[in-house]
MOPAC internal coordinates of N, CA, C and O (Angstrom, degrees):
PM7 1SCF
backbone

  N    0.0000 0     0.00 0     0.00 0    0    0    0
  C    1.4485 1     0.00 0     0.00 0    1    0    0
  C    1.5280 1   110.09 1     0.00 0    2    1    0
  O    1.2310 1   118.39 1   159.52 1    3    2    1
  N    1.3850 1   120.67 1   -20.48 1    3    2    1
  C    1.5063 1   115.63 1  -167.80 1    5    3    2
  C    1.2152 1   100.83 1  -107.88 1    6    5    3
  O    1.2310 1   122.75 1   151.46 1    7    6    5
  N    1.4006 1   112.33 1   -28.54 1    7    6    5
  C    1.2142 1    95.44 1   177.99 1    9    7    6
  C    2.0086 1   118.61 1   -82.54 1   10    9    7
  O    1.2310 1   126.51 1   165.74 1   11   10    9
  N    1.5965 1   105.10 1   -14.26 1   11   10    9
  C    1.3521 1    91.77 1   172.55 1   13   11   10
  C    1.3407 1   107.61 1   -77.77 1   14   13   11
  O    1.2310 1   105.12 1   158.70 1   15   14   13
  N    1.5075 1   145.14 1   -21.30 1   15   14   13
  C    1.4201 1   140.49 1   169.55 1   17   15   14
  C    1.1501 1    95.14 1   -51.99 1   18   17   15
  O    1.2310 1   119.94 1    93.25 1   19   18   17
  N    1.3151 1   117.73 1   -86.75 1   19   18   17
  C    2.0979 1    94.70 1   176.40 1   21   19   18
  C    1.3074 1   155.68 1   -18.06 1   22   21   19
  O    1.2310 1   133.12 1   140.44 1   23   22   21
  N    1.4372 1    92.25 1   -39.56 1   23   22   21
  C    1.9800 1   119.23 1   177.33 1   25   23   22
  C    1.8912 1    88.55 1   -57.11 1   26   25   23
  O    1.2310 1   123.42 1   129.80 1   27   26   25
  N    1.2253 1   111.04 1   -50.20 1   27   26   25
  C    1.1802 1   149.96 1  -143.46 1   29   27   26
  C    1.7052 1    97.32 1   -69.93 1   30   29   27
  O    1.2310 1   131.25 1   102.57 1   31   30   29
  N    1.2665 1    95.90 1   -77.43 1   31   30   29
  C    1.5777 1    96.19 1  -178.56 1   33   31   30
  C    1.5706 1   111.99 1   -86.13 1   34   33   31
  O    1.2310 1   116.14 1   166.70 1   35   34   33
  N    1.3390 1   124.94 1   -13.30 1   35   34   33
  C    1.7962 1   115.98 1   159.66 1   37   35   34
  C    1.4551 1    99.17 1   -65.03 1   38   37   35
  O    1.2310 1   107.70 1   141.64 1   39   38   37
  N    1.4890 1   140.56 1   -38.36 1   39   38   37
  C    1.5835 1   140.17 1  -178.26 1   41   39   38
  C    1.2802 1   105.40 1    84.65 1   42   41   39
  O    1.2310 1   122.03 1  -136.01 1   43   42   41
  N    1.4022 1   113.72 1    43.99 1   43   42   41
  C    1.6992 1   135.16 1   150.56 1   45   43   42
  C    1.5656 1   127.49 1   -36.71 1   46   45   43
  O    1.2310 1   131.99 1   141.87 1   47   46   45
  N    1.4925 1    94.46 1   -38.13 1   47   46   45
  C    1.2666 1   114.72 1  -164.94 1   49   47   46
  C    1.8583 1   101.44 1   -89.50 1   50   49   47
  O    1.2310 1   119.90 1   172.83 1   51   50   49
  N    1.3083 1   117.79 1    -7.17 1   51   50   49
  C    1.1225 1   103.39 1   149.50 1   53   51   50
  C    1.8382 1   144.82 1  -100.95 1   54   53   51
  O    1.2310 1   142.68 1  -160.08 1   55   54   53
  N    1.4663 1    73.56 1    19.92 1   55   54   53
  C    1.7249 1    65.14 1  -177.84 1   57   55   54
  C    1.9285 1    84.28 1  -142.40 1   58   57   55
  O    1.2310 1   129.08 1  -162.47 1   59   58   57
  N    1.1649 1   100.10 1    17.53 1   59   58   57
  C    1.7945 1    95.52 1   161.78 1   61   59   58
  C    1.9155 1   110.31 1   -53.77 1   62   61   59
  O    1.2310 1   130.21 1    -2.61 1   63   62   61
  N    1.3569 1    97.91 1   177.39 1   63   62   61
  C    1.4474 1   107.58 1   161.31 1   65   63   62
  C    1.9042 1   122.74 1   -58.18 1   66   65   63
  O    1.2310 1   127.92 1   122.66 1   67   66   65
  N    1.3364 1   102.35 1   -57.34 1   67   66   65
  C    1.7292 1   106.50 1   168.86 1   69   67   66
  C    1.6472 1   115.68 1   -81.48 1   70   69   67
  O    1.2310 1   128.17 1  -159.46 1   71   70   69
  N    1.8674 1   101.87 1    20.54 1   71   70   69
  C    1.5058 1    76.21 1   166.34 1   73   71   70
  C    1.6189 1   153.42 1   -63.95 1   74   73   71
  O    1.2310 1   132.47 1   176.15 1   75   74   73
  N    1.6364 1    93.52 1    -3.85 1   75   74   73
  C    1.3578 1   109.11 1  -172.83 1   77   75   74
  C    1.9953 1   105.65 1   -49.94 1   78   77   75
  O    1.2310 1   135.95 1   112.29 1   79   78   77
  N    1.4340 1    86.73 1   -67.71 1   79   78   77
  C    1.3436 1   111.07 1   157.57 1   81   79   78
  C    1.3960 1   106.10 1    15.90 1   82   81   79
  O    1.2310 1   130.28 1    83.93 1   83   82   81
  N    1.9007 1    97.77 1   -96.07 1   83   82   81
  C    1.2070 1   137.42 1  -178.43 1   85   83   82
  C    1.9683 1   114.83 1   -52.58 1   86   85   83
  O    1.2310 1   129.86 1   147.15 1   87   86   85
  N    1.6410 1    98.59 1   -32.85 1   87   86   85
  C    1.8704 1    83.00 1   174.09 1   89   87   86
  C    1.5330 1   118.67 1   -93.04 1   90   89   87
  O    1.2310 1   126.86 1   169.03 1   91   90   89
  N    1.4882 1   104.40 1   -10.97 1   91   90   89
  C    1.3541 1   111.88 1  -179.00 1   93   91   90
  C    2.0632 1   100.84 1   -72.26 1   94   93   91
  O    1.2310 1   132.38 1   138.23 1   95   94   93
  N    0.9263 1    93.68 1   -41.77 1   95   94   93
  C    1.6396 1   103.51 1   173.76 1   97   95   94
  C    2.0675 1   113.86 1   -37.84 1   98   97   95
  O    1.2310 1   135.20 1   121.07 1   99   98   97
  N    1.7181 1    88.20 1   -58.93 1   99   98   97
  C    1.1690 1   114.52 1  -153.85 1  101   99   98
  C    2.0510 1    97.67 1   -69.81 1  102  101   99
  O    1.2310 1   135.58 1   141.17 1  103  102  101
  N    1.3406 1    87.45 1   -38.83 1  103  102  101
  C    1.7050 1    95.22 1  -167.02 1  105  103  102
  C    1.7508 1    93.84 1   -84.64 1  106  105  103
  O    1.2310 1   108.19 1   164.49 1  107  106  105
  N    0.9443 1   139.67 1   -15.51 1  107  106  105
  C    1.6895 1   144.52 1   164.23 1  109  107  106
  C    1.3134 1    96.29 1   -59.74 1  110  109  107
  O    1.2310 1   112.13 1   117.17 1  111  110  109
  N    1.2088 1   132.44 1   -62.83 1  111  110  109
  C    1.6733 1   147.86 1  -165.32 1  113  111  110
  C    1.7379 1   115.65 1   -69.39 1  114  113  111
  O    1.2310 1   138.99 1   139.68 1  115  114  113
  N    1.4285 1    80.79 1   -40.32 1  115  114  113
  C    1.6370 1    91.99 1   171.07 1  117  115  114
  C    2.1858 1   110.98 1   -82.00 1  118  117  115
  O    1.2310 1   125.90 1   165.61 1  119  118  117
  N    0.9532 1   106.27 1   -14.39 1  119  118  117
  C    1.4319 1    92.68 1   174.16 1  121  119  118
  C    1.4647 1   117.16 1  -103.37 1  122  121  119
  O    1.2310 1   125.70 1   155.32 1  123  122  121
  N    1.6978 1   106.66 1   -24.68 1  123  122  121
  C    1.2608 1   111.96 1  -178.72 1  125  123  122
  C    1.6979 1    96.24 1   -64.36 1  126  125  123
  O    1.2310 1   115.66 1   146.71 1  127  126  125
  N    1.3405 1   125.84 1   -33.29 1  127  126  125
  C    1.5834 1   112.71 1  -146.78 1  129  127  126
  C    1.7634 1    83.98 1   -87.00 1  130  129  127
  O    1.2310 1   118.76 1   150.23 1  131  130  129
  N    1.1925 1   119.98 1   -29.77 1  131  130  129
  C    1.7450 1   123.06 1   172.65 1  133  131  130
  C    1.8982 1   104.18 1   -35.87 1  134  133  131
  O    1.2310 1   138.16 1   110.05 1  135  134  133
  N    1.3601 1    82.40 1   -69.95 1  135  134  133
  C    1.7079 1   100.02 1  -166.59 1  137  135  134
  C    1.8431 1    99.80 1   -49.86 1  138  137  135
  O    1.2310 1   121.67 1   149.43 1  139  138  137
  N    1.3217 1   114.42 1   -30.57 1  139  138  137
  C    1.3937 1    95.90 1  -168.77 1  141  139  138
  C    1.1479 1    97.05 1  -109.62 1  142  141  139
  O    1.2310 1   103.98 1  -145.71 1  143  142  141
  N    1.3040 1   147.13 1    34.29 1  143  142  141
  C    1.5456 1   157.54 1   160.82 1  145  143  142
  C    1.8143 1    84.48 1  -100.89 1  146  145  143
  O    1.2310 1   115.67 1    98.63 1  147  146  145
  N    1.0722 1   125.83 1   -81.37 1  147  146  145
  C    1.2445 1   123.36 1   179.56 1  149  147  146
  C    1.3757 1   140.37 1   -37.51 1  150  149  147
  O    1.2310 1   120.36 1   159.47 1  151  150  149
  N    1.8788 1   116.92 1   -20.53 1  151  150  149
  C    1.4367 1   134.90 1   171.41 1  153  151  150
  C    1.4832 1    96.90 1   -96.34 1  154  153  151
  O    1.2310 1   111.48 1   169.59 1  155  154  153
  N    1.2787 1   133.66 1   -10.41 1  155  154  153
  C    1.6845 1   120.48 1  -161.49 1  157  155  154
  C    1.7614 1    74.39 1  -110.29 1  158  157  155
  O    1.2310 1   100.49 1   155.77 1  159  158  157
  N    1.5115 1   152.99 1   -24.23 1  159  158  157
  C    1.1630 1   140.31 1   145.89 1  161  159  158
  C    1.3798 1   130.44 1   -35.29 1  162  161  159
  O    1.2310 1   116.91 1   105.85 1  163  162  161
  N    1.2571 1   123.49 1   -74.15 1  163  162  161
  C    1.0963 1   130.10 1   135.25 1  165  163  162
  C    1.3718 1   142.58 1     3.36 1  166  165  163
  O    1.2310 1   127.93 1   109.74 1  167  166  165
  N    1.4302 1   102.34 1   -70.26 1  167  166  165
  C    1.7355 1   107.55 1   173.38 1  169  167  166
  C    1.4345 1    93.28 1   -72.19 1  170  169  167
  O    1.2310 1    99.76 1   148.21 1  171  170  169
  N    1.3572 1   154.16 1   -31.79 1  171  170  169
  C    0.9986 1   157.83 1  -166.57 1  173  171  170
  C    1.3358 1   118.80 1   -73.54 1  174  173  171
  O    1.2310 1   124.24 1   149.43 1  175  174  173
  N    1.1036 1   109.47 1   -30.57 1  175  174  173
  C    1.8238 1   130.10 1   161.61 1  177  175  174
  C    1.7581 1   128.76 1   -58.57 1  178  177  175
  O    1.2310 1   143.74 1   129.09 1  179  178  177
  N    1.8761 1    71.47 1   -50.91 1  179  178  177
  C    1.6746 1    86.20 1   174.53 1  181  179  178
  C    1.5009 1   118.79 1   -68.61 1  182  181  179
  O    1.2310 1   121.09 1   149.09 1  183  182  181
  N    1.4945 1   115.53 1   -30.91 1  183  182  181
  C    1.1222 1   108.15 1  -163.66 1  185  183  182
  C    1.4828 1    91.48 1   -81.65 1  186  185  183
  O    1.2310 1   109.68 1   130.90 1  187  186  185
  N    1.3372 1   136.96 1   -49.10 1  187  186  185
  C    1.6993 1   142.15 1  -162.19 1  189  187  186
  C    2.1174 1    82.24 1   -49.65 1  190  189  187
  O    1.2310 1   113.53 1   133.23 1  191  190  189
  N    1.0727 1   129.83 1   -46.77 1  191  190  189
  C    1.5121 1   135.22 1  -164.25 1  193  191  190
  C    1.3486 1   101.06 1   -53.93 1  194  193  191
  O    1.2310 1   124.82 1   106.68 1  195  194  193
  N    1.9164 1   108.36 1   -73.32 1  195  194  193
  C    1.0992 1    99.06 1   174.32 1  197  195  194
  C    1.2770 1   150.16 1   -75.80 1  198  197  195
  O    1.2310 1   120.83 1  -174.12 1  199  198  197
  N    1.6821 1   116.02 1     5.88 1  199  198  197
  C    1.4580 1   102.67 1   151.04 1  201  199  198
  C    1.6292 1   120.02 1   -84.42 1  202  201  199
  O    1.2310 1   121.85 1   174.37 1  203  202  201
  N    1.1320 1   114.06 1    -5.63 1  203  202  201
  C    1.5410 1   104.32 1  -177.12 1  205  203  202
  C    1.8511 1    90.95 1   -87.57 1  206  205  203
  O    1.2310 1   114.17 1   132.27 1  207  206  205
  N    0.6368 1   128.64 1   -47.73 1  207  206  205
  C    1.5251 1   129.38 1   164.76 1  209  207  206
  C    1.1138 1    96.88 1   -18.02 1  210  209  207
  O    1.2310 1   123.17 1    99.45 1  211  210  209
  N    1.6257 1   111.52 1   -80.55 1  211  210  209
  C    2.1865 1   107.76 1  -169.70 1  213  211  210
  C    1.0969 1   111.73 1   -63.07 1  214  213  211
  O    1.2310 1   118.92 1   163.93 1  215  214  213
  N    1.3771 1   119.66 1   -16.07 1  215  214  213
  C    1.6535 1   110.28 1  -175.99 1  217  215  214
  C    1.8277 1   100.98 1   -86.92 1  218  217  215
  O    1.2310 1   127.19 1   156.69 1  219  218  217
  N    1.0867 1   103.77 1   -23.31 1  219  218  217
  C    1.6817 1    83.04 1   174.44 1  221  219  218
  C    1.8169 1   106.19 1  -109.94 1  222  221  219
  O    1.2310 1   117.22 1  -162.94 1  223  222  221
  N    1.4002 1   122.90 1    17.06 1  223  222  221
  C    1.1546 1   100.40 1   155.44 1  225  223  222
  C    1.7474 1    94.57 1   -90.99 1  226  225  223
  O    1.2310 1   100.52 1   125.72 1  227  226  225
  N    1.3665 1   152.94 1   -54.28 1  227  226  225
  C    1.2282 1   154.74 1  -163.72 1  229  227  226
  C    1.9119 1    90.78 1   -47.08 1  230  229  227
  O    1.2310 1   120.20 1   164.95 1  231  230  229
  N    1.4288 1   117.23 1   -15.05 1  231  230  229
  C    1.2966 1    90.80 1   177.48 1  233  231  230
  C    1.4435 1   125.12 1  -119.88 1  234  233  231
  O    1.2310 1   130.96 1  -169.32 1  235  234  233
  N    1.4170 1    96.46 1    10.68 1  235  234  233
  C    1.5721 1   121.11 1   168.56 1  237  235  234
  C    1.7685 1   101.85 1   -72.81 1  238  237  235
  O    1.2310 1   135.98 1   133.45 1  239  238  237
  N    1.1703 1    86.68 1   -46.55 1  239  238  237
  C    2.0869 1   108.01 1  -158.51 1  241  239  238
  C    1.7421 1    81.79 1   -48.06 1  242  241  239
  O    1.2310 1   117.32 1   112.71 1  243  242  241
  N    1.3632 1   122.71 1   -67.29 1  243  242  241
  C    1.2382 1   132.79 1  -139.58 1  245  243  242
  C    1.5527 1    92.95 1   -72.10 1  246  245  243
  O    1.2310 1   109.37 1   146.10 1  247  246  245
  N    1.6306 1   137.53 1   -33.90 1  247  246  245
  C    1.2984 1   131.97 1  -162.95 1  249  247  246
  C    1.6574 1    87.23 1   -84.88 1  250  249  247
  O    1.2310 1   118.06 1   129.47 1  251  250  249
  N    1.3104 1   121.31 1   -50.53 1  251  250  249
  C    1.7372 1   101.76 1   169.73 1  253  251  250
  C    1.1822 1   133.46 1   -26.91 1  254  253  251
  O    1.2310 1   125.67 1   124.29 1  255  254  253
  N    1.5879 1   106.71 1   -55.71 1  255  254  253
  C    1.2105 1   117.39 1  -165.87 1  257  255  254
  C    1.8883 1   107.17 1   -69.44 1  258  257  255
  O    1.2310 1   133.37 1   132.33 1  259  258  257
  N    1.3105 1    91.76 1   -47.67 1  259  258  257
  C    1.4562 1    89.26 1   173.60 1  261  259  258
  C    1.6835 1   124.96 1   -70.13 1  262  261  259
  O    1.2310 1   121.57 1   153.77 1  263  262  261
  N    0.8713 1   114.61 1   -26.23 1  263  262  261
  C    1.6292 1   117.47 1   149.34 1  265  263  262
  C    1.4556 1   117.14 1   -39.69 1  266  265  263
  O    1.2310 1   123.60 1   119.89 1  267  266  265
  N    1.7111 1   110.69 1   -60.11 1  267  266  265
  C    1.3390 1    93.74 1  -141.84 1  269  267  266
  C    1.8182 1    87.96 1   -95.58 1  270  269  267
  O    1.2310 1   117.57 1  -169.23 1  271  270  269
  N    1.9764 1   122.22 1    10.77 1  271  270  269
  C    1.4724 1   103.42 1   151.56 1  273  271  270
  C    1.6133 1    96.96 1   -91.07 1  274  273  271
  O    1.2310 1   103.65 1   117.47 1  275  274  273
  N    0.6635 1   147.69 1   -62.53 1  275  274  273
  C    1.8493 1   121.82 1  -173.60 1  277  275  274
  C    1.6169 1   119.13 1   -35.07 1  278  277  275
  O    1.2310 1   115.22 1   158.56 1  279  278  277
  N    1.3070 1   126.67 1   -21.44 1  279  278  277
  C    1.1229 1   123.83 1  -171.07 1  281  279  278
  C    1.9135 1    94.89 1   -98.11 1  282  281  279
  O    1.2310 1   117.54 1   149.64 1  283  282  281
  N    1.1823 1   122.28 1   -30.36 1  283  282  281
  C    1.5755 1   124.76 1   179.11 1  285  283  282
  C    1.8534 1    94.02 1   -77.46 1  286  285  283
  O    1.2310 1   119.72 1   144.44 1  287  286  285
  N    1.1159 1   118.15 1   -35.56 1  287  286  285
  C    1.4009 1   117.79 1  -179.01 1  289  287  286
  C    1.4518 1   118.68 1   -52.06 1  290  289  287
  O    1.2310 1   125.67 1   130.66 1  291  290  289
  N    1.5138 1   106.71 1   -49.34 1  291  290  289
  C    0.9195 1   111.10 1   174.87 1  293  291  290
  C    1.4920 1   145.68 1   -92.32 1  294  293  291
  O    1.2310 1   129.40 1  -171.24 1  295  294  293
  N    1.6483 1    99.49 1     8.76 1  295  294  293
  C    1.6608 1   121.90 1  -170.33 1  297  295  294
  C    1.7224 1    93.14 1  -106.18 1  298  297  295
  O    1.2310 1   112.16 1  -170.65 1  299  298  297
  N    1.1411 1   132.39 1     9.35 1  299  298  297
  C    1.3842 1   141.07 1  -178.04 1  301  299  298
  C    1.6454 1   109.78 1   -76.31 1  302  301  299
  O    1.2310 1   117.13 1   -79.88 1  303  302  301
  N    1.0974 1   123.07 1   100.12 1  303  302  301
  C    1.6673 1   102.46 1  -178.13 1  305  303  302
  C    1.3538 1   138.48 1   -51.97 1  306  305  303
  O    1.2310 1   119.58 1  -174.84 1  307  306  305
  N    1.2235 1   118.41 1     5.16 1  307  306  305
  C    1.4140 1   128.69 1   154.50 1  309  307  306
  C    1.5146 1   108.10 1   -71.74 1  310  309  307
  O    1.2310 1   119.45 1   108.95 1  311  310  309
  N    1.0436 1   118.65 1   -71.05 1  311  310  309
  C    1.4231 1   116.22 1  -167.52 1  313  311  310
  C    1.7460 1   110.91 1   -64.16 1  314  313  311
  O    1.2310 1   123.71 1   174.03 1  315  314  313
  N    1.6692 1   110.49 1    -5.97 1  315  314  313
  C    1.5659 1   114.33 1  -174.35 1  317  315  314
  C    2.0676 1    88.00 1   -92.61 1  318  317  315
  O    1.2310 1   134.75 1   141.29 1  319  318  317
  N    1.1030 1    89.08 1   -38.71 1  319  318  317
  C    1.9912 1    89.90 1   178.30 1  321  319  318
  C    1.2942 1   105.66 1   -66.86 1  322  321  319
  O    1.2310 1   109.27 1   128.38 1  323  322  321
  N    1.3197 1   137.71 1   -51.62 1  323  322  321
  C    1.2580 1   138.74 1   163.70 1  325  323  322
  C    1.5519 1   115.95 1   -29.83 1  326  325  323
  O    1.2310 1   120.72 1   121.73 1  327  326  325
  N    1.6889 1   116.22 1   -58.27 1  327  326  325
  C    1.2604 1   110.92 1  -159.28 1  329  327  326
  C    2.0469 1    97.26 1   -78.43 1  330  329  327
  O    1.2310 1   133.70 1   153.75 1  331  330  329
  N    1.2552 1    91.12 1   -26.25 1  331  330  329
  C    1.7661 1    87.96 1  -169.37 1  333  331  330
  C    1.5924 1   111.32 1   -93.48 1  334  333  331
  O    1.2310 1   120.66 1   170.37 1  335  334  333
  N    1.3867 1   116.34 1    -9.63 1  335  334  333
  C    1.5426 1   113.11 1   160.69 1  337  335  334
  C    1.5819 1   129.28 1   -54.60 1  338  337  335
  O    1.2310 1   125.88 1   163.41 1  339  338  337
  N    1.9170 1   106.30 1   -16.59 1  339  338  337
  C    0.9943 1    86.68 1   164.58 1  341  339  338
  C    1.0532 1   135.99 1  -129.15 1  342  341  339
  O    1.2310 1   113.91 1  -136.23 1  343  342  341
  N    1.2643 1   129.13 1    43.77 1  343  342  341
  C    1.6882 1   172.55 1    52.37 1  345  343  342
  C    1.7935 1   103.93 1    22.25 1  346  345  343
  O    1.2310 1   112.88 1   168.57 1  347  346  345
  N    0.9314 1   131.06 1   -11.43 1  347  346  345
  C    1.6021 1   135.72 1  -158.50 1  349  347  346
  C    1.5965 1   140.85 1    47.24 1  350  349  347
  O    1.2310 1   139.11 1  -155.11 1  351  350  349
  N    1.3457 1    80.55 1    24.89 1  351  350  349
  C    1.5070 1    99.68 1  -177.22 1  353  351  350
  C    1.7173 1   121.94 1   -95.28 1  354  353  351
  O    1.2310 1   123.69 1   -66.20 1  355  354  353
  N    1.2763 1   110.53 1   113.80 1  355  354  353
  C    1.4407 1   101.09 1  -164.07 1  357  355  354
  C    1.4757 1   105.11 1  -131.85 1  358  357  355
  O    1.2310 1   121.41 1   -31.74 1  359  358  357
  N    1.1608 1   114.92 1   148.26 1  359  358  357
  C    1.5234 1   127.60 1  -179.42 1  361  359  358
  C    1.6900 1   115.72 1   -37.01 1  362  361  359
  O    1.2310 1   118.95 1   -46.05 1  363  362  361
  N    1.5438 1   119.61 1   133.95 1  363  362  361
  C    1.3581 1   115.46 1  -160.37 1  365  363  362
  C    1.9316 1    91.26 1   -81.72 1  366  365  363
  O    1.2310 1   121.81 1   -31.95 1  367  366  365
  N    1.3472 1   114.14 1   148.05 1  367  366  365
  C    1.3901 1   112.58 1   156.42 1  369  367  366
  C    1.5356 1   142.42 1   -95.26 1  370  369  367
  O    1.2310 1   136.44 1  -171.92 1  371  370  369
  N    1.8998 1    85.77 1     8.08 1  371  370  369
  C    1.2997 1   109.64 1   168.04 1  373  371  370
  C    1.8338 1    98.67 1   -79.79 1  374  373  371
  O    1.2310 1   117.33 1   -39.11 1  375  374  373
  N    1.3407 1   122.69 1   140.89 1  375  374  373
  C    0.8072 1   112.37 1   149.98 1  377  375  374
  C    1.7716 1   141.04 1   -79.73 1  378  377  375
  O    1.2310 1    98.60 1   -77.97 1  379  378  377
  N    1.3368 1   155.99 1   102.03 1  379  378  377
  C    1.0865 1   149.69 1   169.55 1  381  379  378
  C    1.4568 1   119.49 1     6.62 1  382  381  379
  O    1.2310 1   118.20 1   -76.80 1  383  382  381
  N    1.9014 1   121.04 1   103.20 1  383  382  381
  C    1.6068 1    93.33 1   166.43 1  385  383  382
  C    1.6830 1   109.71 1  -122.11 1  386  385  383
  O    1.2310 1   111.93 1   -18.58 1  387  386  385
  N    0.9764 1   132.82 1   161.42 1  387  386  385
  C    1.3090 1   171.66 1   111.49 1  389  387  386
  C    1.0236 1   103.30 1    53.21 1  390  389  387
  O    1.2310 1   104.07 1   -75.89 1  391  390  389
  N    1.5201 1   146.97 1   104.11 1  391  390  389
  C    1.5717 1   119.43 1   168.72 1  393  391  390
  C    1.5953 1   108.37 1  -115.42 1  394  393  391
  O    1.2310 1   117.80 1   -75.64 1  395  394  393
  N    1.5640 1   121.80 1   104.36 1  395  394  393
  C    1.1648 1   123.20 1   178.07 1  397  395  394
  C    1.3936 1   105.49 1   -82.31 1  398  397  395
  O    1.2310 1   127.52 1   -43.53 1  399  398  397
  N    1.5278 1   103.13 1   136.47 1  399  398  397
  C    1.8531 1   107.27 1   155.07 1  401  399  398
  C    1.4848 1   114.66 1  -118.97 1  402  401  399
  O    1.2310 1   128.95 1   -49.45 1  403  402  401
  N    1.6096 1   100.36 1   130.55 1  403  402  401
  C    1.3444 1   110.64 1   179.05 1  405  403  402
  C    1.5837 1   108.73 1   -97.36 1  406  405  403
  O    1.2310 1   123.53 1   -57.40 1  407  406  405
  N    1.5803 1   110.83 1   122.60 1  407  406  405
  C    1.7965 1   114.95 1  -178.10 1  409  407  406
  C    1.7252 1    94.05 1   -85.61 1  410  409  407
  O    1.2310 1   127.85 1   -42.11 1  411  410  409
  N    1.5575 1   102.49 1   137.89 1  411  410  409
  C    1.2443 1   120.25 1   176.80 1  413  411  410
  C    1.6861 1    94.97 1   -78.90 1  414  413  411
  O    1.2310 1   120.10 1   180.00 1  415  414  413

């Protein structure tokens, strides 16, 4: 037993007779641990993506919203009398009536 901990930590076991064995092992282990250094990158990317993603849709949402009160702000007929009062155009005090047509 002590002496295979030794074989072991001098690294005997790679240049034994079945070392093939042993590097084919080593170079399997060594690419698998690559590939999953490289997928835990990855998912790590995605996630940094998708919060900047919600943070700039949460900041789309908010320029909408504020759009569409400046655009209600300004479809208000006060603020449409405002902009055209000074143009000289002012609200009739006739009120609007009705024009029905009856087809014979």
């Amino acid at each position: 037993m002590k002496k295979n901990i030794a074989n072991i930590l001098k690294g005997r076991f790679l240049v034994d007779e079945d070392a093939f064995k042993n590097w084919r092992m080593i170079i399997f282990l060594s690419v698998l641990t690559l590939v999953m250094i490289a997928s835990s990158h990855r998912a790590d990317e995605k996630v940094h993506e998708i919060a900047r993603l919600k943070q700039e849709v949460t900041e789309l949402r908010s320029e909408s919203v504020d759009a569409r009160v400046n655009l209600w702000k300004l479809k208000t007929s006060s603020s449409v009398e405002r902009a055209l009062g000074s143009r000289g155009v002012k609200p009739s005090a006739v009120p609007p009536k009705k024009i029905i047509v009856i087809e014979q």
